[in-house]
C-alpha positions as CSV (number, residue, x, y, z in Angstrom):
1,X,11.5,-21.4,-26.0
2,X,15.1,-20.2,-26.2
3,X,16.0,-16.3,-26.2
4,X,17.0,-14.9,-29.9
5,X,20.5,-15.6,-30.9
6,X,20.6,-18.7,-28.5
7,X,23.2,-21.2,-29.6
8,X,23.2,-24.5,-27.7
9,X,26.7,-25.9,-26.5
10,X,28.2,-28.5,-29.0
11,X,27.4,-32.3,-27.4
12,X,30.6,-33.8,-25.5
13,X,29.8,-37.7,-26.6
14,X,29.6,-38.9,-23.1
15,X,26.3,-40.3,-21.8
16,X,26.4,-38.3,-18.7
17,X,26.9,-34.2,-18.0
18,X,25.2,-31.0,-19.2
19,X,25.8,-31.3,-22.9
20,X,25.9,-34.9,-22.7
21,X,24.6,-37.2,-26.1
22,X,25.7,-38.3,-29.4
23,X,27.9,-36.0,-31.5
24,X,26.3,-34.5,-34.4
25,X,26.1,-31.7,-37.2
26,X,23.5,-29.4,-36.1
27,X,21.4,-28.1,-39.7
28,X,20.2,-24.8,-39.7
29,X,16.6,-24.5,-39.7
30,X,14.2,-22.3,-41.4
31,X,12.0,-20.2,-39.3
32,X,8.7,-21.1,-38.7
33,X,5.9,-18.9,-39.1
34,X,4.5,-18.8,-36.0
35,X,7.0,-16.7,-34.9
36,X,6.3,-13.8,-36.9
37,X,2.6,-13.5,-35.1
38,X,1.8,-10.2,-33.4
39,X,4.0,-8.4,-36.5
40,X,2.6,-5.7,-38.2
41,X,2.4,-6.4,-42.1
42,X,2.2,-3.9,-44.6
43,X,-1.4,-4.5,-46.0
44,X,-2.8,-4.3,-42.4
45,X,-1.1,-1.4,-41.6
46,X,-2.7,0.6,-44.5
47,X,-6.1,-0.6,-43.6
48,X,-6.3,0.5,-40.2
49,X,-4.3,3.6,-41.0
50,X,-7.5,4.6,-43.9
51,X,-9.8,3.2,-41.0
52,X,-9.0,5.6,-38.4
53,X,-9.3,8.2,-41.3
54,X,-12.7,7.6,-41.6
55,X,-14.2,6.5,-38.6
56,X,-12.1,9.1,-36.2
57,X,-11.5,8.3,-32.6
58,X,-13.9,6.9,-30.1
59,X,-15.3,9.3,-27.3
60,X,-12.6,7.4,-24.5
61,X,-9.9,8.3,-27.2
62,X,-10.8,11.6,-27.4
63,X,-11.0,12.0,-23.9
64,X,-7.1,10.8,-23.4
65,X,-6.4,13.3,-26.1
66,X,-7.3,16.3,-24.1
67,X,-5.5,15.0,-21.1
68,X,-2.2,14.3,-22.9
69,X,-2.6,17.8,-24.5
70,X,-2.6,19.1,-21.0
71,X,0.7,17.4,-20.7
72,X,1.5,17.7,-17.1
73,X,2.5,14.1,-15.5
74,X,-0.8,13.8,-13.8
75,X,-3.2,13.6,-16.8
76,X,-0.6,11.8,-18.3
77,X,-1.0,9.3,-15.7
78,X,-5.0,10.0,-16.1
79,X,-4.8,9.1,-19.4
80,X,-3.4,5.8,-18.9
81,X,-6.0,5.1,-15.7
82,X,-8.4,5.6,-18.6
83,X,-7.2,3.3,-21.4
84,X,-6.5,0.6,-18.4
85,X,-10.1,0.9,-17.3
86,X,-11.9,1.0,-20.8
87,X,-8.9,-1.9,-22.4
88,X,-8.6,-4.2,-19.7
89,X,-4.3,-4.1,-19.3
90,X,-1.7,-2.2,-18.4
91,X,0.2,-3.4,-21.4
92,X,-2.8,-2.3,-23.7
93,X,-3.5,1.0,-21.7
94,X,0.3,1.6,-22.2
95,X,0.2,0.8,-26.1
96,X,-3.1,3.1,-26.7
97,X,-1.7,5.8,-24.6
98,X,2.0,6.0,-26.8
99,X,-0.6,5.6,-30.1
């Protein structure tokens, strides 16, 4: 997959180089769904938002919330540790720590 906002060099007609090939008009596409996966949307959002509401946190949540309170850079550090250990990632850990 390209990067965002990658434009590929018009072809020069010759059958040999980097942009080599037959000269064409490129069409623009529309975008396909797949690339919105991962993205929020505004229904789920709401859900987990009342969830959290009414379940509260989870005993490993509350436990990073009294080490970010602390707030030096250790526990902040401890904190992540934590989410790393019970979530598997740093990435994760990371995310659940910023939440």
């Amino acid at each position: 997959m390209a990067k965002a906002g990658y434009v590929k060099p018009a072809s020069t007609g010759m059958a040999a180089g980097l942009n080599k090939g037959f000269i064409v008009t490129r069409r623009e596409l529309k975008q396909k769904p797949s690339y919105r996966r991962g993205r929020k949307g505004e229904r789920v959002g709401l859900v987990r938002e009342v969830v959290r509401e009414v379940v509260g946190f989870s005993p490993y949540e509350r436990r990073m919330i009294e080490l970010i309170k602390i707030g030096s850079a250790s526990t902040f550090k401890r904190a992540l540790k934590l989410a790393k250990k019970r979530l598997g990632t740093h990435r994760r850990g990371t995310k659940k720590r910023n939440e």
